[in-house]
C-alpha positions as CSV (number, residue, x, y, z in Angstrom):
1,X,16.4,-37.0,4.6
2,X,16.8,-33.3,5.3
3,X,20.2,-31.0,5.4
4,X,21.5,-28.1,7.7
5,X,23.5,-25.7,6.4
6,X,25.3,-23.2,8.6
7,X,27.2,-20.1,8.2
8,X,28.7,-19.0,11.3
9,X,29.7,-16.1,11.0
10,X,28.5,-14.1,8.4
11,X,31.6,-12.3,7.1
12,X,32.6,-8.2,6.3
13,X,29.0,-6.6,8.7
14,X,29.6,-5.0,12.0
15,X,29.4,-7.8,14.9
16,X,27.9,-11.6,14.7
17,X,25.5,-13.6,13.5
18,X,24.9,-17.1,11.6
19,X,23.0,-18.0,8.9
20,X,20.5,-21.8,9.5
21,X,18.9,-23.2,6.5
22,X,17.3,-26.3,6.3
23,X,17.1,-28.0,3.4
24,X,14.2,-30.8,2.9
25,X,14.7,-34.3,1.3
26,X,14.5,-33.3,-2.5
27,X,17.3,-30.1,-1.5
28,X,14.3,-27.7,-1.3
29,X,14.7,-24.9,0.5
30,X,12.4,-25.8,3.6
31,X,13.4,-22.5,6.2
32,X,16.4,-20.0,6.7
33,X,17.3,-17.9,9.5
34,X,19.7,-14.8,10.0
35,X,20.8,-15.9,14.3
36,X,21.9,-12.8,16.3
37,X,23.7,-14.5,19.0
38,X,25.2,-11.7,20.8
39,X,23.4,-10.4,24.3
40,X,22.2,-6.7,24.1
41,X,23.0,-4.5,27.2
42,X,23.7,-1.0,27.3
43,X,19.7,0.0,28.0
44,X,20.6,-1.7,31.6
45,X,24.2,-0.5,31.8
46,X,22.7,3.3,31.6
47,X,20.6,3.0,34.7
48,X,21.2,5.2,37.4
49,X,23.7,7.1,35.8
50,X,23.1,10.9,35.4
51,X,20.7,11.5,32.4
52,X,23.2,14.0,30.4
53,X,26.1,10.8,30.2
54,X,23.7,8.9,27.7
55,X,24.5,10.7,24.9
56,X,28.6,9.8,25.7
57,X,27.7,6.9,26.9
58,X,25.3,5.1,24.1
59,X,27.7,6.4,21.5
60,X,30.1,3.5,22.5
61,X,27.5,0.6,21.2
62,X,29.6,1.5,18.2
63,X,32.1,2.7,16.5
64,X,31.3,3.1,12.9
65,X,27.8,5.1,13.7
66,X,28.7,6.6,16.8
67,X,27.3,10.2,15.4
68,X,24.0,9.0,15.0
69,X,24.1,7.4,18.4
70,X,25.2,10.5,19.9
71,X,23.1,13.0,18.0
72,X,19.2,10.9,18.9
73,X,20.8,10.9,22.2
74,X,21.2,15.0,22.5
75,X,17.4,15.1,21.1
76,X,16.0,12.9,23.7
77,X,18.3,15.3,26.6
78,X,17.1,18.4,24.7
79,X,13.1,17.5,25.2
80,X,14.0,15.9,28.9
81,X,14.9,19.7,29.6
82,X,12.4,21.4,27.7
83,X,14.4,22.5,25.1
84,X,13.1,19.8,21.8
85,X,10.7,19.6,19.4
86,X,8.2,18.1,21.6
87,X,8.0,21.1,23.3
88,X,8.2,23.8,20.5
89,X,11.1,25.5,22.3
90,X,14.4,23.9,20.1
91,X,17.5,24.3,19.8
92,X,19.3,27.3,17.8
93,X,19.8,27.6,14.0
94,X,23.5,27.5,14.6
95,X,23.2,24.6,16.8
96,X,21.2,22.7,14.6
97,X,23.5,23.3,11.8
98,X,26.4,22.1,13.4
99,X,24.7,19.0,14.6
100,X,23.5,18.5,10.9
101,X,26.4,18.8,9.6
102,X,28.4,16.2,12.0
103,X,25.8,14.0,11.2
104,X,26.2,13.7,7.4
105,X,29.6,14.1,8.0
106,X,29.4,10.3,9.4
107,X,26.5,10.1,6.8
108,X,29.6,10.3,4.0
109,X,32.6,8.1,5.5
110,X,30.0,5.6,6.5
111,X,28.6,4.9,3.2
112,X,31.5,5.0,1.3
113,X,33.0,2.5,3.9
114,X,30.1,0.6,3.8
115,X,29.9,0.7,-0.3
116,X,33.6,0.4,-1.5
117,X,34.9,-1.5,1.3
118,X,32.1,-4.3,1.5
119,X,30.1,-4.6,-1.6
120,X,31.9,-3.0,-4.5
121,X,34.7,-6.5,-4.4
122,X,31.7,-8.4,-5.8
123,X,30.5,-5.9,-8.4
124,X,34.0,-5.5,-9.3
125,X,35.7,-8.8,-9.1
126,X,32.4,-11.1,-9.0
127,X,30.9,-13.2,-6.2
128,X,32.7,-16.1,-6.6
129,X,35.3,-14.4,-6.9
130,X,38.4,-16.3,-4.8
131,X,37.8,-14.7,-1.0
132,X,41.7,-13.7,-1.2
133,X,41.0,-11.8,-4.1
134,X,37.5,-10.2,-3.2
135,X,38.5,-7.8,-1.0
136,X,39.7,-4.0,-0.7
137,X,43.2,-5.6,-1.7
138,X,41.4,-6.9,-4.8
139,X,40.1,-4.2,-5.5
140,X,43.7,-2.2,-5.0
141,X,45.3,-4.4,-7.7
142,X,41.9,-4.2,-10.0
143,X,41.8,-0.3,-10.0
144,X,44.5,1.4,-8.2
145,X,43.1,4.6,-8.8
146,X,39.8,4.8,-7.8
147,X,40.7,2.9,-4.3
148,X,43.2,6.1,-3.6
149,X,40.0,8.5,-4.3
150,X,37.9,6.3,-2.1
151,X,40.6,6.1,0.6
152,X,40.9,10.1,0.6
153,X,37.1,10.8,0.1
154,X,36.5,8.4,3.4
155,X,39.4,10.5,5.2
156,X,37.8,13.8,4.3
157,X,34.6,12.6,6.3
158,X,36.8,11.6,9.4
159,X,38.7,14.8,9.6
160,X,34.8,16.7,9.3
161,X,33.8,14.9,12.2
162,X,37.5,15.5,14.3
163,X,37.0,19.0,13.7
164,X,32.8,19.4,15.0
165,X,33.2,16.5,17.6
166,X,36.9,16.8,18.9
167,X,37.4,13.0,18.0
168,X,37.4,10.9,15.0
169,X,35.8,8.2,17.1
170,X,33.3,8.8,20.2
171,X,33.7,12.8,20.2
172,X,31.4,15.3,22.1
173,X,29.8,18.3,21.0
174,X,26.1,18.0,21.3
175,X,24.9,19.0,25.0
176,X,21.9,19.5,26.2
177,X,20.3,22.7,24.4
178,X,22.8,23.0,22.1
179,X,26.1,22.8,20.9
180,X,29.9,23.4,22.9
181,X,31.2,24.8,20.0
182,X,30.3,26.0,16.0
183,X,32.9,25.5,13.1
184,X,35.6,28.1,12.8
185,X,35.8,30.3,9.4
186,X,39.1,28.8,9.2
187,X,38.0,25.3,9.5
188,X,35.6,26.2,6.6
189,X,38.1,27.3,4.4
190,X,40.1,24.1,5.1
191,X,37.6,21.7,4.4
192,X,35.9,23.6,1.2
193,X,39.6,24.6,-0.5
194,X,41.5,21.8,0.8
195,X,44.6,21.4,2.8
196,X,47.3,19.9,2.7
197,X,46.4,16.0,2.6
198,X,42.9,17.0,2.4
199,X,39.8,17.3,-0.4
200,X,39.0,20.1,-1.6
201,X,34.6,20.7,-1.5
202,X,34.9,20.2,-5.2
203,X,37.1,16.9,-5.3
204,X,34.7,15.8,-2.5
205,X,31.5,16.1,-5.0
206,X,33.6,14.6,-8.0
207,X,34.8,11.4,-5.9
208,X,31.1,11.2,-4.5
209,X,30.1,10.3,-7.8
210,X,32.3,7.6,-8.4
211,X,30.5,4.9,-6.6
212,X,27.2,5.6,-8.8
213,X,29.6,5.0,-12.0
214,X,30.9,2.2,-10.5
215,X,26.8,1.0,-9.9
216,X,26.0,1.8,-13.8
217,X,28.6,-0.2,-14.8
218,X,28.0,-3.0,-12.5
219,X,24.2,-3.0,-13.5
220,X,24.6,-2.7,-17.5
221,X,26.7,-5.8,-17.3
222,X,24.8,-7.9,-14.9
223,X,21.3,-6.2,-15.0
224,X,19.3,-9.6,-15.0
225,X,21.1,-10.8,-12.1
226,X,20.8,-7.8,-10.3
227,X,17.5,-7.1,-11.0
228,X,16.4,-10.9,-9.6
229,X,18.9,-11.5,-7.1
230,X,16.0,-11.1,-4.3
231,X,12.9,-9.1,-4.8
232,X,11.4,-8.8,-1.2
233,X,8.6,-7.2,0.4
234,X,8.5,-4.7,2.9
235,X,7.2,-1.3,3.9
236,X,9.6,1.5,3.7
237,X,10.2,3.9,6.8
238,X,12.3,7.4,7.2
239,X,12.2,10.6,8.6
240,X,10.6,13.2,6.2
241,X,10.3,17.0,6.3
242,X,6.9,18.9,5.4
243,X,7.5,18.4,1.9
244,X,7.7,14.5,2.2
245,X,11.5,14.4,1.1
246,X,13.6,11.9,3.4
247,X,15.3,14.4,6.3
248,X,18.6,12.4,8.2
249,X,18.2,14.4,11.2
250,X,14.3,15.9,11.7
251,X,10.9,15.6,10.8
252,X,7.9,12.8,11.0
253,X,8.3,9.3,10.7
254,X,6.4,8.3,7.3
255,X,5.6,4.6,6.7
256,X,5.1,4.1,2.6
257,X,3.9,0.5,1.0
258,X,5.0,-1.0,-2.2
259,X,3.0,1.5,-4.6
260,X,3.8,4.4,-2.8
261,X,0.8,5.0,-0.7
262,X,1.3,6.5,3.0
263,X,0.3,4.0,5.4
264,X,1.0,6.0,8.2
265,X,2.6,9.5,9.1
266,X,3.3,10.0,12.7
267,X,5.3,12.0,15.1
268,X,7.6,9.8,16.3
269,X,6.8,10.3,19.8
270,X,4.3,8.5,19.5
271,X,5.9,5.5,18.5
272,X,4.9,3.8,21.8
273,X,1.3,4.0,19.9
274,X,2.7,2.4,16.7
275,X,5.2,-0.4,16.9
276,X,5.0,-3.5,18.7
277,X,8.4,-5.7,18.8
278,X,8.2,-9.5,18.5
279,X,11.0,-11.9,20.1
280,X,11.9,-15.3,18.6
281,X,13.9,-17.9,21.1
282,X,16.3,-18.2,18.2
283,X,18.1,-14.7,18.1
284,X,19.0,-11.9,21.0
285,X,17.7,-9.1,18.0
286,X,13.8,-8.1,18.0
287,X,11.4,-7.7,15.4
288,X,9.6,-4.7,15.2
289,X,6.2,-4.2,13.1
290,X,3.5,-1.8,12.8
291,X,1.1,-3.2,15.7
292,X,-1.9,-2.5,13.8
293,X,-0.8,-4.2,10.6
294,X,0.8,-6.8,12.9
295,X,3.9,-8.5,12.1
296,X,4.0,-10.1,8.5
297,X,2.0,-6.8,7.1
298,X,3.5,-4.3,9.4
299,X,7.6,-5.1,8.9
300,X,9.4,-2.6,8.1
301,X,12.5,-1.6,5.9
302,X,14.6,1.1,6.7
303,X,18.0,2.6,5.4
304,X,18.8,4.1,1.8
305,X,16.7,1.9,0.0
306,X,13.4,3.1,2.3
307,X,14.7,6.4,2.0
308,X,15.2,6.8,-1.2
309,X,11.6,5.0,-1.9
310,X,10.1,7.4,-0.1
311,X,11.7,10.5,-0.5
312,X,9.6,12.9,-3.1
313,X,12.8,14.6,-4.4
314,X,16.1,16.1,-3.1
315,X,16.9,20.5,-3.0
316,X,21.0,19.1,-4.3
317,X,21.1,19.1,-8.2
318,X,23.0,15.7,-8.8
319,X,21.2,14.1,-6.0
320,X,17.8,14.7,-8.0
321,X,19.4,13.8,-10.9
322,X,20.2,10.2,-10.1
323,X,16.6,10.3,-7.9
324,X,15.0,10.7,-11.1
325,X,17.1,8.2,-13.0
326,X,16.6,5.9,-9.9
327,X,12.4,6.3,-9.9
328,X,11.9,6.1,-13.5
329,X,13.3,2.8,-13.7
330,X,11.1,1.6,-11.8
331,X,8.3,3.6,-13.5
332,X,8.0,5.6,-10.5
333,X,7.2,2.7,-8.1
334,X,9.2,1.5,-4.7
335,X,11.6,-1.0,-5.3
336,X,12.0,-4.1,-3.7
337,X,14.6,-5.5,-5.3
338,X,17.8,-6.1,-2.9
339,X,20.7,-5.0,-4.5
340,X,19.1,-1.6,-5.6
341,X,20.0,-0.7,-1.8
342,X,23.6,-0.2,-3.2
343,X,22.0,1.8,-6.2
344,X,20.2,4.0,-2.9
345,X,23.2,4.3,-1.2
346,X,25.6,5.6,-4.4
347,X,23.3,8.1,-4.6
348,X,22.9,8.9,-0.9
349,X,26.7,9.9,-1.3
350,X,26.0,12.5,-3.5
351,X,23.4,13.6,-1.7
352,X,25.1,13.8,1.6
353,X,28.3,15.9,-0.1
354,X,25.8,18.4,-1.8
355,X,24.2,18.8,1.6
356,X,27.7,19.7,3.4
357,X,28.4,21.8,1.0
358,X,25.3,23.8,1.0
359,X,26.2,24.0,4.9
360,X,29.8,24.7,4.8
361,X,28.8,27.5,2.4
362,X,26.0,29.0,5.4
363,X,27.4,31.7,7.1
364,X,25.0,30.8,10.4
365,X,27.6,28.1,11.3
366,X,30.0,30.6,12.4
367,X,27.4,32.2,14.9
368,X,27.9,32.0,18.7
369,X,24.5,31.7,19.4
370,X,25.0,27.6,20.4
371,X,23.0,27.1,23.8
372,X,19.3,27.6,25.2
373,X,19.3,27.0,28.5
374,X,16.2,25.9,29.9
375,X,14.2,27.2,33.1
376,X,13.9,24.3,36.2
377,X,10.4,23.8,35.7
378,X,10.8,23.0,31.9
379,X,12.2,19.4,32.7
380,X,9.9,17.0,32.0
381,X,12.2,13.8,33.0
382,X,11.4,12.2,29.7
383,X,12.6,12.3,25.8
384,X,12.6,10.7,22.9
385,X,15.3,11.5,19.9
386,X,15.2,9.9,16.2
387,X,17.1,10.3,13.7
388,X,18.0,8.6,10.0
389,X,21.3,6.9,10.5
390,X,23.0,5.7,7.4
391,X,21.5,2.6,8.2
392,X,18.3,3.6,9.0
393,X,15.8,5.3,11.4
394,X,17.6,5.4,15.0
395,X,15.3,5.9,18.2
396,X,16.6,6.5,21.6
397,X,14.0,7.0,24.7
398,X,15.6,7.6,28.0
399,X,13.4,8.3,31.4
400,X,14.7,9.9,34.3
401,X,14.1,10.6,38.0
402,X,14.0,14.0,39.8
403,X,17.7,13.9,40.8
404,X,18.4,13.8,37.3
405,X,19.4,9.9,37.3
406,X,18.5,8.0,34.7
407,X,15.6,5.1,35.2
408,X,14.7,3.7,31.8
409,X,16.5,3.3,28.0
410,X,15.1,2.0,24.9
411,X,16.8,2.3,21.6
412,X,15.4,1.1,18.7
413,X,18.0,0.6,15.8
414,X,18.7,0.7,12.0
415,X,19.2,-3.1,12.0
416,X,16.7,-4.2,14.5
417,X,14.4,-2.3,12.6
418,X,15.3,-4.5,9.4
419,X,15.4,-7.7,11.4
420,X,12.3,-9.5,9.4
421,X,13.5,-8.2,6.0
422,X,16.6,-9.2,6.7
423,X,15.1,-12.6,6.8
424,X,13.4,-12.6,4.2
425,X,16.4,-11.6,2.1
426,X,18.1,-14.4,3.4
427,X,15.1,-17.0,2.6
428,X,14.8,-15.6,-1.2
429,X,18.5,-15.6,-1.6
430,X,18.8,-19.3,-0.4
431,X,15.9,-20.8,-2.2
432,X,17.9,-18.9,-5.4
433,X,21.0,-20.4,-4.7
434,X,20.9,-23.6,-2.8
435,X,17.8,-24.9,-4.4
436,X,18.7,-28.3,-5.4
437,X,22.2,-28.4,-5.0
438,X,24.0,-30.8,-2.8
439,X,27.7,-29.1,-2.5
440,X,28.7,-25.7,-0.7
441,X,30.3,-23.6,-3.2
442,X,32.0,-20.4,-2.7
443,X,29.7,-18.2,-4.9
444,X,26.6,-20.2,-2.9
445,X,27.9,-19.2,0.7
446,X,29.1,-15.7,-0.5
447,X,25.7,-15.1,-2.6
448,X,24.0,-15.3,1.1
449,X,25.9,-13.1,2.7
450,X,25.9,-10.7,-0.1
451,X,22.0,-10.4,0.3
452,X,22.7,-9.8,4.1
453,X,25.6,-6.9,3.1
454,X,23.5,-4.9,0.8
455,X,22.1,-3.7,4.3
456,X,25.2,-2.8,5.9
457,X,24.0,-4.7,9.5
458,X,25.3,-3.5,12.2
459,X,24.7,-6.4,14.6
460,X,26.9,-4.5,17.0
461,X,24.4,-1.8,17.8
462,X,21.5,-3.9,17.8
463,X,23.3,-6.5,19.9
464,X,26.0,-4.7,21.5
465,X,28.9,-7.2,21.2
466,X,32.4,-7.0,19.5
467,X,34.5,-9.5,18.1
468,X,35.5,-11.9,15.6
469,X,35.1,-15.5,14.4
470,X,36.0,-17.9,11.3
471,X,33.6,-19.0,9.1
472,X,32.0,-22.7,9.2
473,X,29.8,-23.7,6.6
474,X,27.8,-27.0,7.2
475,X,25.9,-29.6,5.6
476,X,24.7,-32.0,7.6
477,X,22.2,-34.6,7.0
478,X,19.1,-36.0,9.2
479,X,21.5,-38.2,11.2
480,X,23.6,-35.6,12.1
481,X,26.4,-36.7,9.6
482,X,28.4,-33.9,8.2
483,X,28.3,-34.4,4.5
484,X,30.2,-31.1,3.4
485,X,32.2,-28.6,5.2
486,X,34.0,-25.2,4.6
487,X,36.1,-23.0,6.8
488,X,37.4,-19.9,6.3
């Protein structure tokens, strides 16, 4: 006799999606899906409106990583007019800067959302952990104090991005070309000595830190259950620069396996030549691969985990630091195992407020030069933009017709990317959990979608759907009798 259990939806992640495992007679673990039942959209919604709206209008899939969104869209206009990489003719210094700098801008207040909002009430409190309690209220009543830092450090990001976009949500400043507008010397000075209700630079590197402290001391109590939680397979993908460090806005899509090696190193407008997507009747989300490698070989990870696999070292000194703490544990080897994404991403926060300070600190950003405007007879009607979200690698590819109008859209996203790992995650988390057992616990369901968190899915942008449900956990047995139930 054979069980179902459901979780539907899976809780604290951007948008919907159930978890189905199957359990066989003797409670083995027999298959598990991660179902994205949300309808995606927004490449058909774009169609036959003018190419230079895509950028606005593709930021809207979401509104945690609209930056990224907005940012692969301005690379795909800048090569439709001849002014992008593909061509050789780019944008400006300044221009680039102040892109860059919006970008990890997001980069920051994403993460530390992402990390102190979602994960950190489990490191903290514990997965089973009552659900009342294992929250961001939890965690005010377990530690005050670092909550107000995290609160104020995630504020400091949103009031970057006001500032270079115009908006803390859905701004505009990339064009094509260029930029509208560079960062003002008084803006600078606000943001590196602090205003009134805002960081200083140097309270923004000291509360960046916090969350790989709060990592250390999560992993030096539970290390073995960290460590085996779910080790799972994948190759690792990011953007690199010439050196072969991970880059979040620029450089060549590098494809590493689990010892290191390159398995392929590509420009990523190519990527027509590369990846192949599968579809399953069972979820809305695709499943891209490497096409040679084909799908089980060729799946791919992407977000801090990949990135900080792959990445050879960092130019920030605390950054490289915790790199080189990160690498030697695993005696210089990718890691596989799950939860050291929240390791990547601690350090990723660093990272990110060394490499606004560095820029912050650039005098070029205060430069008018902001615009190349193109000759008619550089358009070339198509682009193709990519950039590391702090999820992952984001592609957008837009096609458009001589009046300008725009005839094709393909994005390829963080979490679509991850779609097969995700699964697997899910599969080596259930077989760990449920293996054997008969009753739905809180730690069981929350251990799932703790495995499905340490990614930060953002089902929203691969899906393009809002909203929110309860949660209904189900075991039913081969006669469709439910057995065991949970809502919350």
């Amino acid at each position: 006799m054979g069980r179902k259990l459901v979780i539907d939806p899976v809780t604290r992640i951007e948008g919907h999606g159930k978890v189905v495992i199957n359990l066989d007679a003797d409670n083995r673990v027999a298959d598990a899906k991660l179902h994205v039942v949300e309808f995606r959209g927004f490449e058909k919604f774009v169609q036959g409106h003018p190419f230079w709206e895509a950028p606005m209008l593709l930021q809207r899939i979401c509104g945690i990583c609209f930056v990224s969104h907005h940012l692969a869209g301005a690379k795909t206009l800048d090569d439709m007019i001849g002014t992008g990489y593909s061509t050789g003719a780019m944008i400006t210094p300044t221009a680039e800067k102040v892109r860059r700098l919006g970008h990890y801008a997001q980069q920051l207040q994403s993460h530390v959302t992402a990390y102190f909002y979602l994960v950190v009430p489990e490191m903290m409190l514990g997965m089973d952990a009552p659900p009342e309690k294992r929250n961001v209220l939890g965690l005010i009543e377990e530690d005050p104090a670092l909550v107000k830092r995290v609160v104020a450090l995630r504020k400091w990001g949103q009031e970057l991005i006001a500032v270079l976009l115009g908006k803390r949500m859905h701004g505009i400043n990339s064009v094509p070309g260029g930029v509208n507008d560079n960062l003002s010397a008084a803006d600078r000075d606000r943001f590196l000595n602090g205003d009134t209700g805002l960081l200083s630079m140097a309270e923004v590197i000291d509360y960046a830190q916090d969350g790989l402290k709060v990592f250390r001391d999560f992993h030096k109590k539970h290390r073995q259950e960290v460590d085996s939680f779910a080790d799972v397979d994948a190759l690792n993908m990011c953007l690199v620069d010439d050196e072969g460090n991970a880059d979040y806005y620029h450089g060549r899509l590098r494809v590493t396996d689990s010892d290191g090696e390159i398995v392929r190193d590509f420009d990523y407008h190519d990527y027509l030549t590369h990846f192949a997507e599968a579809t399953e009747e069972w979820s809305y989300m695709k499943f891209p691969y490497i096409r040679e490698l084909g799908r089980e070989n060729g799946s791919l990870r992407v977000g801090p985990l990949a990135r900080v696999n792959t990445t050879r070292s960092y130019a920030t000194p605390l950054a490289q630091e915790a790199l080189a703490e990160f690498k030697a544990y695993s005696d210089g080897k990718p890691t596989n195992r799950v939860l050291h994404t929240l390791w990547a991403r601690a350090i990723e926060i660093i990272h990110t407020a060394e490499l606004i300070e560095q820029l912050l600190n650039d005098p070029e950003l205060q430069e008018d030069s902001l615009l190349v405007v193109p000759d008619k007879e550089q358009w070339t009607g198509e682009g193709i933009g990519v950039v590391e979200a702090p999820r992952g690698t984001l592609l957008h590819h837009y096609r458009a017709d001589e009046a300008g109008r725009i005839t094709f859209a393909n994005l390829i996203v963080a979490t679509t990317q991850n779609n097969q790992v995700l699964n697997r995650t899910v599969r080596a988390v259930s077989e760990r959990y449920l293996t054997g057992k008969t009753e739905i616990t809180e730690g069981m369901m929350n251990a799932i979608e703790v495995g499905i968190r340490a990614y930060d899915p953002c089902l929203s942008c691969a899906t393009h759907a809002l909203g929110q449900m309860p949660l209904r956990v189900s075991i039913v047995d081969a006669s469709g009798r439910t057995i065991d139930e949970r809502v919350r």
